[in-house]
PLY file of the C-alpha trace (Angstrom):
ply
format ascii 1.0
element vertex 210
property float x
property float y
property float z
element edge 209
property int vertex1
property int vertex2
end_header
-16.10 1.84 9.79
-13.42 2.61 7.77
-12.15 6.25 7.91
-10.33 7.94 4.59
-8.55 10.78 4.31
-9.14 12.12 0.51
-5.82 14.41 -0.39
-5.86 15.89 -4.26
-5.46 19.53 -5.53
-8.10 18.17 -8.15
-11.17 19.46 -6.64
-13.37 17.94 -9.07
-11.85 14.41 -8.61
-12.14 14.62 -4.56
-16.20 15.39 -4.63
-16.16 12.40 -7.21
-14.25 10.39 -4.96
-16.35 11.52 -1.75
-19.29 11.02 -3.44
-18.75 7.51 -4.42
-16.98 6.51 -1.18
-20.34 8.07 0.16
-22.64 4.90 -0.93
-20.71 2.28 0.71
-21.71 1.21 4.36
-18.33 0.51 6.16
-16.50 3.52 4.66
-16.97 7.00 5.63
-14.59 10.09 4.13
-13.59 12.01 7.08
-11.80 14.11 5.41
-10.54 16.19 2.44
-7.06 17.97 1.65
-5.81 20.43 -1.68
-2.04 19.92 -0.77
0.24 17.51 1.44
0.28 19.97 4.28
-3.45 20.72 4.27
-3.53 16.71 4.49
-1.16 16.57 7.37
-3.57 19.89 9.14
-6.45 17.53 8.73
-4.92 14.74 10.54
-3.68 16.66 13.39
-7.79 17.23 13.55
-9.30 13.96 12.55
-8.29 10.11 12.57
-8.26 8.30 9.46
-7.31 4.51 8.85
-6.38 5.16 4.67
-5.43 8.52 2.85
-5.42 8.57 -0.94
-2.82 10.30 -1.83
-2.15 12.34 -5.17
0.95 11.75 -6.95
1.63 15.26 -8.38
0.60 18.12 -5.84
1.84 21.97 -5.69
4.63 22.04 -3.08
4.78 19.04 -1.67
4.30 15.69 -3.52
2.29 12.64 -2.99
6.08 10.86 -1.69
7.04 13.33 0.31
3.67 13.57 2.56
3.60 9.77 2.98
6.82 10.19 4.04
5.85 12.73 6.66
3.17 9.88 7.11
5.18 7.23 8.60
7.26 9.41 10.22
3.98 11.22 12.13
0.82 9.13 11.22
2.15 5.63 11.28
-1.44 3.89 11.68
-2.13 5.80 8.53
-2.54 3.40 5.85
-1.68 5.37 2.70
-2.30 4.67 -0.60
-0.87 6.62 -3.53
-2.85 7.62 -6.70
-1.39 7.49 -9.58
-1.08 7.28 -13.68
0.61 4.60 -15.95
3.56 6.88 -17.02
4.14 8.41 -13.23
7.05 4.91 -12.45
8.52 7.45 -10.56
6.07 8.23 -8.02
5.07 4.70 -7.52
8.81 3.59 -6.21
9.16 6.51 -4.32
6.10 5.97 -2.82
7.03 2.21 -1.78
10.57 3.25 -0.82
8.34 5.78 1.82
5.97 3.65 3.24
3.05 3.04 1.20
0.65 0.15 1.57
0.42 0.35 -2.10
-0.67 2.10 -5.55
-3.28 2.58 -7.94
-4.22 3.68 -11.23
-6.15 6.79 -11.10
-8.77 5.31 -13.88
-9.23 1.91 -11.85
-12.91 1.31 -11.50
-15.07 2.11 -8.34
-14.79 -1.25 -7.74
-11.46 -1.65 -7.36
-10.74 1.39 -5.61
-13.25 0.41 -2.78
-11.69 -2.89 -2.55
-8.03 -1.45 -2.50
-8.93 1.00 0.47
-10.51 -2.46 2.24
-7.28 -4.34 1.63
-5.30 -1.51 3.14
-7.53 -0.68 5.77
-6.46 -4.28 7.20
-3.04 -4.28 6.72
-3.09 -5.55 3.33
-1.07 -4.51 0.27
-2.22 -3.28 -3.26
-0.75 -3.61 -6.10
-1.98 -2.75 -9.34
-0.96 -5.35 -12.01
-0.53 -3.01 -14.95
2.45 -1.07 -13.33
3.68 -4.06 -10.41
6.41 -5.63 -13.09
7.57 -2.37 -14.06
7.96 -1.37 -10.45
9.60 -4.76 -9.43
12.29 -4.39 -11.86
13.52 -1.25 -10.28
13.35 -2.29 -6.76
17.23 -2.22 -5.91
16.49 -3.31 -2.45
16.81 -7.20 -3.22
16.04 -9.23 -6.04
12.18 -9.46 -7.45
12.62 -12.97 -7.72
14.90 -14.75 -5.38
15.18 -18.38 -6.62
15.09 -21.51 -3.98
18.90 -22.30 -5.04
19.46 -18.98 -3.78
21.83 -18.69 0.00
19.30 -16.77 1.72
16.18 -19.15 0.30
13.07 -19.21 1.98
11.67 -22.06 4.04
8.81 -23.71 2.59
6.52 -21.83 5.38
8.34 -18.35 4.51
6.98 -18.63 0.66
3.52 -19.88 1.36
3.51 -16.41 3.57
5.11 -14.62 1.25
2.73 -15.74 -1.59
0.04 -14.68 0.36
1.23 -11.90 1.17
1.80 -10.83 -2.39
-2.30 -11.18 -2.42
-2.86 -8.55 -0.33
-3.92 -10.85 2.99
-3.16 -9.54 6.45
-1.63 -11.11 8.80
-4.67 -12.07 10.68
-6.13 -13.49 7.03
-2.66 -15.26 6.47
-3.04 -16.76 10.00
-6.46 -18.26 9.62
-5.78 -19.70 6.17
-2.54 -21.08 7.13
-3.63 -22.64 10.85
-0.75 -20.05 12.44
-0.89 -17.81 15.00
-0.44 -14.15 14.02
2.84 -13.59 15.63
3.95 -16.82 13.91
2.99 -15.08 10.80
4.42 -11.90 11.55
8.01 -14.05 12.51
7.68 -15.55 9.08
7.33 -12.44 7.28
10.52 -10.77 9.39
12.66 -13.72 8.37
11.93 -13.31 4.79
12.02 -9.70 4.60
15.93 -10.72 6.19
16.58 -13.51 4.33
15.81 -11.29 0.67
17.16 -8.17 1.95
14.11 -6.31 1.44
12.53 -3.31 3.74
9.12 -3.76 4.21
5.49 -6.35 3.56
4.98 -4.18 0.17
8.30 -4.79 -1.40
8.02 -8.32 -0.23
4.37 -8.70 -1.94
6.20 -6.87 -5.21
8.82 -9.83 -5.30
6.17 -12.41 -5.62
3.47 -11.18 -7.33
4.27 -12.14 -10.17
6.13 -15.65 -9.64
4.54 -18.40 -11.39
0 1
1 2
2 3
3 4
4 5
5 6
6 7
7 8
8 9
9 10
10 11
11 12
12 13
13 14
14 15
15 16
16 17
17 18
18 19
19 20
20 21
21 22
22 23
23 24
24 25
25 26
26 27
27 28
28 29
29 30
30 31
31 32
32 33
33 34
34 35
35 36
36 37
37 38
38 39
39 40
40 41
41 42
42 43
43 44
44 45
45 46
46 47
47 48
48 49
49 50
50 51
51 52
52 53
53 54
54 55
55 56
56 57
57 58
58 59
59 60
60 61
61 62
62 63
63 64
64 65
65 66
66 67
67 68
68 69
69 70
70 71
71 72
72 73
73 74
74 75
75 76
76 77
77 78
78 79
79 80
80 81
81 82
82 83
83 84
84 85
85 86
86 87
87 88
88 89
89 90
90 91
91 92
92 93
93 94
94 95
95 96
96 97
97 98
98 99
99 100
100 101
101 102
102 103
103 104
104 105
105 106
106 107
107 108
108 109
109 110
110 111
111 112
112 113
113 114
114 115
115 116
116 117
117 118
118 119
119 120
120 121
121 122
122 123
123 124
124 125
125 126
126 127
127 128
128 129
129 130
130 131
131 132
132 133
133 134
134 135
135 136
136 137
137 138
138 139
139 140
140 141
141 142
142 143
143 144
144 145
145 146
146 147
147 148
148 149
149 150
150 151
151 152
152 153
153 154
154 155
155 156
156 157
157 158
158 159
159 160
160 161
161 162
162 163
163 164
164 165
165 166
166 167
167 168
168 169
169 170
170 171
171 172
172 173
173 174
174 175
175 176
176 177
177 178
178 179
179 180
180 181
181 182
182 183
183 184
184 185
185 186
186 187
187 188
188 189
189 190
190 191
191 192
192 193
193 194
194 195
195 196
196 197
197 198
198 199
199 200
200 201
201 202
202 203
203 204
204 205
205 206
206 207
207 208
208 209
């Protein structure tokens, strides 16, 4: 069962949420927060595996308590919720941890599949707003190029590639024919080799290479 932590000062769009969460069979909303340090009350109370997280709330924002996330909750998968023109936000977010982001109008579909792909270790990324984002990440280069110094094995990219699809570890592993700490190794050395901090930037830089 997968356990969510719903955290918006939108009451209206939390019951929504909890209410369509409610109808599928391996995820169950355990619970529900106004403001990031109702959210971080809650959790001190309850374990969750993903929290939604609001962009824009009163006195703390939607960065700054998935921040206080990694820092307290780190088996806290967060994801942050968020609109087209909110750039901001969304590289913040990344910068503090976040498995990932997504468009506050994405359908119920893809919503339920994002808090699956997190709940496993996976990252999201939401298409419409992933190129904006990776042109702003200062951390290494979107696209590092195979002529580049610190290139990437042949192995490193596969991972990488599928890593820019969201796949765990344990999913990269299977497809691949690798053990997991294999794939974890391979991961480290590219997040090394590019200069980047973490799996999400990592899956940023590639999402879009041809």
């Amino acid at each position: 069962m997968i356990r969510v932590l719903l955290v918006d000062d939108q009451d209206l769009l939390r019951r929504g949420l909890s209410r369509l969460l409610e109808l599928e069979p391996d995820i169950e909303v355990v619970g529900e927060a106004a403001s990031g340090a109702a959210a971080l009350d809650v959790l001190a109370t309850v374990v969750a595996d993903v929290a939604l997280v609001d962009a824009r709330m009163p006195g703390m924002s939607g960065v700054e308590l998935i921040t206080h996330l990694a820092a307290r909750f780190p088996h806290v998968n967060a994801l942050l919720l968020t609109t087209f023109d909110e750039d901001e936000f969304v590289f913040g977010s990344l910068r503090a941890g976040a498995r990932g982001f997504l468009l506050k109008d994405a359908s119920p579909e893809t919503l339920v599949a994002a808090i699956r792909t997190a709940a496993r270790g996976g990252t999201v990324i939401d298409g419409q707003v992933s190129a904006r984002v990776m042109a702003r990440l200062d951390a290494g280069p979107p696209e590092p190029g195979p002529s580049a110094p610190s290139a990437l094995s042949a192995r490193e990219e596969e991972v990488a590639r599928l890593v820019a699809t969201g796949a765990s570890n344990q999913e990269i592993a299977r497809t691949l024919f690798l053990t997991e700490g294999t794939v974890k190794n391979h991961v480290s050395a590219a997040l090394r080799k590019l200069g980047l901090r973490d799996r999400t930037q990592l899956a940023l830089a590639f999402a879009r290479r041809p």
